[in-house]
BAFI-3210 file (N, C-alpha, C; in Angstrom, 3 decimals, decimal comma, padded with zeros to 6 digits):
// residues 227
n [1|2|3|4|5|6|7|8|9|10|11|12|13|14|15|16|17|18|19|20|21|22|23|24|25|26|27|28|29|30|31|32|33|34|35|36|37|38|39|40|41|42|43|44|45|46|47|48|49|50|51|52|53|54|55|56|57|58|59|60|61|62|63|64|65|66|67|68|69|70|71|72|73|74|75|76|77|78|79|80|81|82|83|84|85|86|87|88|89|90|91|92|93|94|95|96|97|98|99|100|101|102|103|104|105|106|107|108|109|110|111|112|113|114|115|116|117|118|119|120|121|122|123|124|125|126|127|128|129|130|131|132|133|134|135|136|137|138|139|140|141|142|143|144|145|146|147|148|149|150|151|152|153|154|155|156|157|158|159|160|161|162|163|164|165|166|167|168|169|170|171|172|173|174|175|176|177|178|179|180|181|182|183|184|185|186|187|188|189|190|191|192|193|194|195|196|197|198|199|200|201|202|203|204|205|206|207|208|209|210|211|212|213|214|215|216|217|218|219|220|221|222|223|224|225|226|227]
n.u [000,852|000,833|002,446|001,322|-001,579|-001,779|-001,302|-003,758|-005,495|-005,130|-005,646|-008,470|-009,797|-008,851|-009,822|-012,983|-013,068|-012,811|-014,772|-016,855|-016,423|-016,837|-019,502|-020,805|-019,868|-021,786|-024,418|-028,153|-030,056|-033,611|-035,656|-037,474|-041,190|-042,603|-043,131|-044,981|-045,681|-047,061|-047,530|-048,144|-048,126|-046,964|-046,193|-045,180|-045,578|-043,843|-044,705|-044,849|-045,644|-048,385|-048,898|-049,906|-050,550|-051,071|-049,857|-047,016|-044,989|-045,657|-047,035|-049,732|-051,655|-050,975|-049,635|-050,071|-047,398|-048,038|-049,380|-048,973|-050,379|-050,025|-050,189|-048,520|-047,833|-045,917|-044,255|-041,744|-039,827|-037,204|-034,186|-033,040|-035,023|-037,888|-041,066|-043,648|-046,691|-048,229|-050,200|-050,821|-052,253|-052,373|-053,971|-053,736|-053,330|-054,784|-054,090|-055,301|-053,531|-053,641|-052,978|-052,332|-051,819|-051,971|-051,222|-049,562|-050,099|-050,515|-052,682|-054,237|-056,653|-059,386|-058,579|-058,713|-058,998|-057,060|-057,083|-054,967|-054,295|-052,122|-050,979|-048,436|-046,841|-044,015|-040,276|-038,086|-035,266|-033,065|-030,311|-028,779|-029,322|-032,359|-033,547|-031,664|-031,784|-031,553|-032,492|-031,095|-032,770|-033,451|-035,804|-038,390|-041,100|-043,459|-046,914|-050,030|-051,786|-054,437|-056,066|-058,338|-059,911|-061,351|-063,465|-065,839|-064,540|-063,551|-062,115|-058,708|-056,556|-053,172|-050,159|-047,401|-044,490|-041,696|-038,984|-037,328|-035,690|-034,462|-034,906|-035,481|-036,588|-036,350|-038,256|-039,386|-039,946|-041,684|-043,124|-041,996|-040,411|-040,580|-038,871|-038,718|-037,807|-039,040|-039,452|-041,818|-043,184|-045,191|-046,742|-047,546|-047,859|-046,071|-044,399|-043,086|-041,772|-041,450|-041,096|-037,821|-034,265|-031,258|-028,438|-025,720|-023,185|-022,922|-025,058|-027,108|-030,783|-032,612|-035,875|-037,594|-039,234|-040,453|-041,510|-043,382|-044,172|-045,624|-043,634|-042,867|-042,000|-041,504|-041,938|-041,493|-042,476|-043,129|-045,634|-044,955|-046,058|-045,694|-046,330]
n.v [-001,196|001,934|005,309|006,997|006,401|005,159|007,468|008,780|007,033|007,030|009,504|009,456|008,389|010,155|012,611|012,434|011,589|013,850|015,622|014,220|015,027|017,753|018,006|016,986|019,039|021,215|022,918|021,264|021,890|023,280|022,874|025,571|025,243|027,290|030,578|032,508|032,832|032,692|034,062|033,319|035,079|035,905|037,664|039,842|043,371|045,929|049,389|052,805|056,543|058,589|061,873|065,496|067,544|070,192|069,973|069,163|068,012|066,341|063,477|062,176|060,148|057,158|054,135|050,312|047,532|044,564|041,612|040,907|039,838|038,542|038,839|037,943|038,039|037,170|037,860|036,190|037,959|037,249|035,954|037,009|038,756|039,873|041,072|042,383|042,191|043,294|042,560|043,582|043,124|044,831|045,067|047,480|048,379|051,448|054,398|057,288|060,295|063,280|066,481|068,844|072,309|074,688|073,790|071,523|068,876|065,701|063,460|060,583|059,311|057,216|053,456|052,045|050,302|050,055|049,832|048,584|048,952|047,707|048,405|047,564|048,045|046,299|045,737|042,212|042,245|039,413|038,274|035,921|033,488|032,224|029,130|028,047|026,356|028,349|031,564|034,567|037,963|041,497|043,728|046,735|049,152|050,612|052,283|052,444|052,922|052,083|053,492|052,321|053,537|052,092|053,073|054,438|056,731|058,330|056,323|057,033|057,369|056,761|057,974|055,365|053,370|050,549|048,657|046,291|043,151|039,603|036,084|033,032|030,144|026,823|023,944|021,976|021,841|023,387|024,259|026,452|028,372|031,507|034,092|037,382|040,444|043,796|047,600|049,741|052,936|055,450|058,038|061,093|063,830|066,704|069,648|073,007|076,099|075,593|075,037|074,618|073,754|074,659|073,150|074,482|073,382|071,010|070,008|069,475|069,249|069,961|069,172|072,324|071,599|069,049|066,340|064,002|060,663|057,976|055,181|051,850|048,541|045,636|041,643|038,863|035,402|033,142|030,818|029,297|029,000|027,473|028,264]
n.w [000,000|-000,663|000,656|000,799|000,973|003,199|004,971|004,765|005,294|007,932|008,657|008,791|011,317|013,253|012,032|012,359|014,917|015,888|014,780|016,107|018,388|018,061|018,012|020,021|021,749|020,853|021,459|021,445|019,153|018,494|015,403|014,596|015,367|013,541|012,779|014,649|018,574|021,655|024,891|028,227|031,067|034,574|037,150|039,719|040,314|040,859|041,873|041,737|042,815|042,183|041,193|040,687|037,827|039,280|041,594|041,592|042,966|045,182|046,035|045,179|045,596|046,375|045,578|045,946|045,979|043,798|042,702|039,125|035,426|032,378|028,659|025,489|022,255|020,089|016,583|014,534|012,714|012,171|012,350|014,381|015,756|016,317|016,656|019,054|020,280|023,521|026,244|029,303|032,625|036,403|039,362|041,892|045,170|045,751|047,667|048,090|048,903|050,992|051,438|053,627|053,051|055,198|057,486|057,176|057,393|056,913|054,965|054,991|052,514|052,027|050,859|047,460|044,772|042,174|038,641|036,017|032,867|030,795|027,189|024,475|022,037|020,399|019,501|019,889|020,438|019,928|021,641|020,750|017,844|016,586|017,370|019,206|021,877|024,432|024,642|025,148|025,375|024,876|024,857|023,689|023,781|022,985|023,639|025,112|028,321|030,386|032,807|035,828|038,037|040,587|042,321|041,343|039,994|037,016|033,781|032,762|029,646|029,390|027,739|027,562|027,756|027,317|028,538|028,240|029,756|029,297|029,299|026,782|027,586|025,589|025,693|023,732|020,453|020,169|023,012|025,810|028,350|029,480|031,478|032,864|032,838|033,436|032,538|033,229|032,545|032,579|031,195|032,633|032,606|032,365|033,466|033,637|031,672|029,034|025,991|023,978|024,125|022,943|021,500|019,948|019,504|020,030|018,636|019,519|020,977|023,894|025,949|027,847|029,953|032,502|032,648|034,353|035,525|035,965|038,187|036,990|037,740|036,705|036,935|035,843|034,957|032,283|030,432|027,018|024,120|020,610|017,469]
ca.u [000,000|001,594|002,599|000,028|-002,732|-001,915|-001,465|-005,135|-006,687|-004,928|-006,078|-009,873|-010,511|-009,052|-011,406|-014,561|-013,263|-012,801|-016,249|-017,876|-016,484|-017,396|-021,291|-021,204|-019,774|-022,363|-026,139|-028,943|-031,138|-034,948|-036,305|-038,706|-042,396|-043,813|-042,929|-045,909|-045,104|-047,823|-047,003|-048,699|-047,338|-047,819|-045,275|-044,949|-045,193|-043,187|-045,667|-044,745|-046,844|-049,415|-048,542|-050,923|-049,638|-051,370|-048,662|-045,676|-044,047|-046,334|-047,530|-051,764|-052,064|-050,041|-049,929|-048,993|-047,033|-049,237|-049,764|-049,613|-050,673|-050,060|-050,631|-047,674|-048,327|-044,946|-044,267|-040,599|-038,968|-035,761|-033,777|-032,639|-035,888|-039,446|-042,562|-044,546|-048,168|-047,913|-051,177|-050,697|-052,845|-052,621|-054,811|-053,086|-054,421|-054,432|-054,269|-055,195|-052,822|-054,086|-051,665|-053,198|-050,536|-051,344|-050,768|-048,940|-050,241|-050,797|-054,063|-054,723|-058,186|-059,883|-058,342|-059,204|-057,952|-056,589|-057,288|-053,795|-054,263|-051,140|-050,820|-047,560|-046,140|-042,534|-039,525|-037,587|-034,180|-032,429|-029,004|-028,474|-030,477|-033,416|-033,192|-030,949|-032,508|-031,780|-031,950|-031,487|-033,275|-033,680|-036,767|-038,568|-042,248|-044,324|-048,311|-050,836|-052,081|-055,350|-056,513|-059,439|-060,022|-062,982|-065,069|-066,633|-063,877|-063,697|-060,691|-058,164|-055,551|-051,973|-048,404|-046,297|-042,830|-041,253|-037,537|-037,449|-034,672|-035,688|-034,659|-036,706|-035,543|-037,482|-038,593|-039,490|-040,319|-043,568|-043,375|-041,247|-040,404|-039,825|-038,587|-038,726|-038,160|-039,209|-039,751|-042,986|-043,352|-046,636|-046,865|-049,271|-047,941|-045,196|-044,162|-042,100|-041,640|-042,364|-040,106|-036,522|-033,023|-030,600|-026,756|-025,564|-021,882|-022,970|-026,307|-028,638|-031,778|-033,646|-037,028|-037,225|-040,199|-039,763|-042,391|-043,867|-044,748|-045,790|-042,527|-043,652|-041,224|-042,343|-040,501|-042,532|-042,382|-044,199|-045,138|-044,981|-046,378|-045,111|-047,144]
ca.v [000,000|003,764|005,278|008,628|005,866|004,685|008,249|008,763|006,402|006,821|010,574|009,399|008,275|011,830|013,307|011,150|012,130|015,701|015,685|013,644|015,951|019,106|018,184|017,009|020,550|022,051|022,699|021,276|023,271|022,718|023,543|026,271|025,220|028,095|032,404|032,806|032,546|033,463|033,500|033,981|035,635|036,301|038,181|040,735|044,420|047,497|050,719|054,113|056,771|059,382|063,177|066,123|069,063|071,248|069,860|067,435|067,688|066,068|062,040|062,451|058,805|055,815|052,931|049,671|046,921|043,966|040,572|041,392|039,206|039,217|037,674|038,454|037,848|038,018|036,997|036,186|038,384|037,164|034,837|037,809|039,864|039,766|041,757|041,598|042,702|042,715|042,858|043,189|043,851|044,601|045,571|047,632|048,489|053,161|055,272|058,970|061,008|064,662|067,710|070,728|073,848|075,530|072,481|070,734|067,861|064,918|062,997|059,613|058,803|055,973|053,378|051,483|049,473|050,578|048,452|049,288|047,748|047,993|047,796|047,690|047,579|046,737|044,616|041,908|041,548|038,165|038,115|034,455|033,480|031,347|027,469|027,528|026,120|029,007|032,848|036,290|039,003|042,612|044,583|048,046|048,919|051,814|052,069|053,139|052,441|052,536|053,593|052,254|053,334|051,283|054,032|055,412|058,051|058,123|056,362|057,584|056,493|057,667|057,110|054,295|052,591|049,853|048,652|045,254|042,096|038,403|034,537|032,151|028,560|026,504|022,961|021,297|023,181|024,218|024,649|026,552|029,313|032,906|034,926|039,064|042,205|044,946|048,414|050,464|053,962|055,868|059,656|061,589|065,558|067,491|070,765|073,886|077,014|075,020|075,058|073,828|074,574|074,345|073,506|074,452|072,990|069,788|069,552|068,554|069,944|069,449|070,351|073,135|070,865|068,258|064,608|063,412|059,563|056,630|054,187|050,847|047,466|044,107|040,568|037,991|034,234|032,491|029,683|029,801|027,890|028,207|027,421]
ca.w [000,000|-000,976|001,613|000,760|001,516|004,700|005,805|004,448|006,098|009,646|008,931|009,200|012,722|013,878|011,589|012,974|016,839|016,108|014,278|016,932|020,013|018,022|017,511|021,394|022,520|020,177|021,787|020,633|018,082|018,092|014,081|014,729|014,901|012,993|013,152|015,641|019,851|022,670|026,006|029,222|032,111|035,711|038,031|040,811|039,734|042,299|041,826|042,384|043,095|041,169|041,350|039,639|037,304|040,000|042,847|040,740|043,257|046,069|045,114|045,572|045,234|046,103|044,520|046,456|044,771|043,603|041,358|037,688|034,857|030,889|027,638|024,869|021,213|019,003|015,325|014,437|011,774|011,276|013,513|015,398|015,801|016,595|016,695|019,937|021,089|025,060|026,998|031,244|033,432|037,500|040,097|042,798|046,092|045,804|048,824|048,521|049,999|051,189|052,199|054,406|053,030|055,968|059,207|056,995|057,571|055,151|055,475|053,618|052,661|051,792|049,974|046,904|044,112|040,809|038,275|035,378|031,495|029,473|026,224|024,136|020,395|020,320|018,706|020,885|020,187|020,305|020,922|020,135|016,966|016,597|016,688|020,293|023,222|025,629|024,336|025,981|024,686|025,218|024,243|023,464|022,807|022,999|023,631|025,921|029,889|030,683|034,255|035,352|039,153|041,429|043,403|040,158|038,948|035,341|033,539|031,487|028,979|029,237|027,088|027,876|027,042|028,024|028,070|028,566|029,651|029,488|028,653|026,607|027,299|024,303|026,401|022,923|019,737|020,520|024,321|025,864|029,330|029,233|032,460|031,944|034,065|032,434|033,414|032,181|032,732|032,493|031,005|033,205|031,956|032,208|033,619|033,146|030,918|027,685|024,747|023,913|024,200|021,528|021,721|018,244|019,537|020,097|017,399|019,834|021,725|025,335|026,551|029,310|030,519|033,028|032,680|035,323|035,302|037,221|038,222|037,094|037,327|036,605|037,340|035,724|034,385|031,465|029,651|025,912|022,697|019,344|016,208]
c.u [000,881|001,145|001,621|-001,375|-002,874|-001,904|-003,193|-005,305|-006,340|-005,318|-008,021|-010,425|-010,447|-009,724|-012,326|-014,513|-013,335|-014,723|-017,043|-018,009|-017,163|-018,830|-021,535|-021,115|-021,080|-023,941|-026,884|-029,653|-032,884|-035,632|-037,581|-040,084|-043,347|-043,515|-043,879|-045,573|-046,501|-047,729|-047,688|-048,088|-047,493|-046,349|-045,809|-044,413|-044,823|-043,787|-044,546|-045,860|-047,233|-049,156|-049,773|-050,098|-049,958|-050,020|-048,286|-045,052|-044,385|-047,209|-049,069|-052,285|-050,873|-050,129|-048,942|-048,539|-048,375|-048,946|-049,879|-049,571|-050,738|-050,377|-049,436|-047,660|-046,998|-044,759|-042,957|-040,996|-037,983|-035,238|-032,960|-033,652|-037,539|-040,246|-043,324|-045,517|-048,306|-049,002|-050,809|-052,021|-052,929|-053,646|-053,985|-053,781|-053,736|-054,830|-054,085|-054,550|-053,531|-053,484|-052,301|-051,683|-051,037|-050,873|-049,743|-048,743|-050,674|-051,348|-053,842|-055,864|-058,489|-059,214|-058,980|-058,691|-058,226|-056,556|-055,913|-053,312|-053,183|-050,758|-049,755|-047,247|-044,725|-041,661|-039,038|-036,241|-033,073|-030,780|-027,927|-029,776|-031,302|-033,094|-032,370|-031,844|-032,596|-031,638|-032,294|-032,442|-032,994|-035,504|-037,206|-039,755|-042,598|-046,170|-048,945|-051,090|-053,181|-055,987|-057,484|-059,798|-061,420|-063,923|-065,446|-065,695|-063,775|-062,044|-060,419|-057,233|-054,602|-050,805|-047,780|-045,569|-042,966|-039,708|-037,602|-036,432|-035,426|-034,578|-035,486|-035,784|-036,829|-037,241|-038,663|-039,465|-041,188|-043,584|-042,340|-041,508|-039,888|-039,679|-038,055|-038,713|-038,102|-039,600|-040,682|-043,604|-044,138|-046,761|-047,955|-048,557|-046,479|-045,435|-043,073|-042,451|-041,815|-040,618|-038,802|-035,310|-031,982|-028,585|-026,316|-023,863|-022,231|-024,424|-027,114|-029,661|-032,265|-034,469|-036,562|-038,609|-039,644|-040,797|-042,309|-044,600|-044,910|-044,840|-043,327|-042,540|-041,952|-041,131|-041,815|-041,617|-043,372|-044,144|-045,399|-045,225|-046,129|-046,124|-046,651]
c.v [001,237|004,062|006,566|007,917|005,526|006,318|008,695|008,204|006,678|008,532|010,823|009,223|009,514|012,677|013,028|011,787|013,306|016,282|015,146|015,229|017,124|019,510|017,858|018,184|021,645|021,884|022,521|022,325|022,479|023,444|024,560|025,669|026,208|029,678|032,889|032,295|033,674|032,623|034,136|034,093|035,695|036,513|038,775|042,098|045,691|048,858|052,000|054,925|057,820|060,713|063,911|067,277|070,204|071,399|068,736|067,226|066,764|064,361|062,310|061,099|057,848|054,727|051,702|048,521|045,741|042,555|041,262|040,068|039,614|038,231|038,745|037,259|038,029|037,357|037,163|037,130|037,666|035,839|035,667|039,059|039,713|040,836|041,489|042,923|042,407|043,437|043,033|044,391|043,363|045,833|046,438|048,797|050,464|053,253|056,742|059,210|062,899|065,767|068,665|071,317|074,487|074,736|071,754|069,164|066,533|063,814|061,754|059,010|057,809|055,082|052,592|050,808|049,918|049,532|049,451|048,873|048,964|047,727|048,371|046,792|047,394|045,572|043,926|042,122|040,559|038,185|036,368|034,213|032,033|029,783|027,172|027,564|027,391|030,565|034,219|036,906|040,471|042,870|046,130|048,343|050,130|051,448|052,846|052,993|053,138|052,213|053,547|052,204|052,611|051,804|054,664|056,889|057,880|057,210|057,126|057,237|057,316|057,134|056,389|053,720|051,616|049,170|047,266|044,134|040,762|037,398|033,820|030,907|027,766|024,558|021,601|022,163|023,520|024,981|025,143|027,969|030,444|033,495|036,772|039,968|043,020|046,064|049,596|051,318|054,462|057,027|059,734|063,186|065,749|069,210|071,235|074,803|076,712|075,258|074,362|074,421|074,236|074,267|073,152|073,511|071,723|069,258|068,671|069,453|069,058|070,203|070,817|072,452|069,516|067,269|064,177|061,915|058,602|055,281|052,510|049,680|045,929|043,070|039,851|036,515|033,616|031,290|029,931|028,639|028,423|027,779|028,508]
c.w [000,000|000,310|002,328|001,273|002,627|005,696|005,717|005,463|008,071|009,568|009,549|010,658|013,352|013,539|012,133|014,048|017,028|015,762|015,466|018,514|019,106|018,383|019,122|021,806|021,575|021,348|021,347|020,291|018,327|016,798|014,794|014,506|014,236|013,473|014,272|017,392|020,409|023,792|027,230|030,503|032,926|036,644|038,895|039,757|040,963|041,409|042,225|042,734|041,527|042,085|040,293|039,193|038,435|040,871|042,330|041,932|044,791|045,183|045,812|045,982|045,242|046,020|045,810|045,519|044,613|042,500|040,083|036,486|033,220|029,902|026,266|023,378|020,191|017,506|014,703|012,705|010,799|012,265|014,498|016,173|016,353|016,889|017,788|020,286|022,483|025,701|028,650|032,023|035,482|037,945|041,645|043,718|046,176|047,044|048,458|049,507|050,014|052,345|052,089|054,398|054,634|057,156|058,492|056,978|056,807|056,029|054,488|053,593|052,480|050,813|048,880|045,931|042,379|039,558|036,480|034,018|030,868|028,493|025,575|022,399|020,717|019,141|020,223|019,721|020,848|020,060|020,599|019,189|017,281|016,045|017,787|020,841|024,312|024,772|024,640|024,935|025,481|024,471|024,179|023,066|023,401|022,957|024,879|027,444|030,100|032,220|034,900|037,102|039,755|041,936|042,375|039,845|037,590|034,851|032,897|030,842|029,071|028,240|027,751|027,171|028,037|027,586|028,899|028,473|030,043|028,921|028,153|026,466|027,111|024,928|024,935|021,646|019,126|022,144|025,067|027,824|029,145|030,769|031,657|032,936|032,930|033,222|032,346|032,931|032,331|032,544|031,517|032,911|032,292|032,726|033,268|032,094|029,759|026,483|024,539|023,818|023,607|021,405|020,369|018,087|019,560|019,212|018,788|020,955|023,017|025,383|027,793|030,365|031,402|033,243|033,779|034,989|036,306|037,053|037,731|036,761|037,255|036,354|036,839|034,450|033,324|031,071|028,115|024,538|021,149|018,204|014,855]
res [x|x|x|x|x|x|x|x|x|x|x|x|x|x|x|x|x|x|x|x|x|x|x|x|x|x|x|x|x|x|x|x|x|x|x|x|x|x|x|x|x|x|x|x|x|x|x|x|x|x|x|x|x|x|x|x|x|x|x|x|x|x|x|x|x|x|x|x|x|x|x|x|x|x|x|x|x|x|x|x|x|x|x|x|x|x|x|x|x|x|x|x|x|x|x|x|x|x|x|x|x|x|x|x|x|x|x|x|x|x|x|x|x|x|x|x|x|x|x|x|x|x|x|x|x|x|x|x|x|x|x|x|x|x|x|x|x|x|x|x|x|x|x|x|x|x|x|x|x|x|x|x|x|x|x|x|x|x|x|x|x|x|x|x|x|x|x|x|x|x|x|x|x|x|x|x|x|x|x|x|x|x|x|x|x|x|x|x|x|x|x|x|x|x|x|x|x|x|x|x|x|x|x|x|x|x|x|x|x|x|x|x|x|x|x|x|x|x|x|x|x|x|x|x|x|x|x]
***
């Protein structure tokens, strides 16, 4: 046998073992079942409070923390991206607060329970792509919050964001767990002198206004089905 053949062949088994260890150190993949994922949620949400343009600088209303509950709707893009529709809604127990300017004294009235629907457009982004078992994300969405107090006050809808960190570890590939803190902030107005201020050295502008919103964090777990 030439002596180019025998090195051949004694080159194959180290091929085979190198090939074998690589695909062991590799993680399994599960094929996507389908661009569509909805997932239902249920965490612990930390409140802040409620301030009025009359007095920003005084909370009227405080919010305690509370159970919150969601339902999240996303539809893959890409294998780094997604589209999600994110419903939540908690109930959290309000306490009027009430400050006498002249005693000084701060009163809290009756309380009652806040009932707090949020709704959100955003993207996720995956920074490991689609088809690994375990993958971070970040997120980002924009939408509304609607306030829907219990003793007969009227609601009302305000602006909301949300900036969102999370894991989805994919069980089969259909069923799978998501964990998520996210933090979703709630425009109720703005004060100040109004307008904007212009730094021509550095090309960029600020308002002379200063947003007032309601703190809102959320820690929550899901389960998740793919189709």
């Amino acid at each position: 046998m030439p002596s180019s053949t025998r090195r051949l062949l004694a080159l194959i088994p180290a091929a085979l073992l190198t090939a074998a260890v690589a695909r062991a150190q590799s993680p399994p993949s599960f094929p996507p079942a389908g661009r569509w994922e909805i997932t239902v949620l249920s965490g612990y949400r930390i409140e802040g409070g409620i301030s009025t343009k009359a007095a920003p600088e005084l909370t009227v209303l405080g919010l305690d923390d509370a159970a919150t509950y969601g339902l999240a709707l996303d539809w893959q893009i890409d294998r780094y991206a997604d589209a999600e529709m994110q419903y939540s809604y908690t109930s959290s127990p309000a306490t009027p607060v009430l400050f006498n300017p002249d005693t000084g004294a701060i009163l809290r009235g009756q309380p009652y329970d806040l009932g707090i629907h949020d709704v959100t457009f955003g993207i996720l982004g995956n920074l490991i792509p689609a088809g690994r078992p375990v993958r971070p994300y970040i997120g980002l969405g924009l939408g509304f919050t609607v306030l829907a107090p219990s003793n007969d006050l009227p609601s009302e809808t305000k602006l909301t964001f949300s900036v969102a960190a999370g894991v989805r570890a994919a069980l089969s590939p259909r069923f799978g767990l998501r964990f998520e803190a996210r933090w979703v902030p709630v425009y109720l107005f703005s004060t100040g002198p109004g307008g904007y201020t212009c730094d021509l050295i550095y090309f960029s502008c600020s308002s002379n206004d200063v947003g007032h919103v309601i703190q809102q964090a959320d820690f929550r777990l899901g389960a998740s089905f793919r189709f």
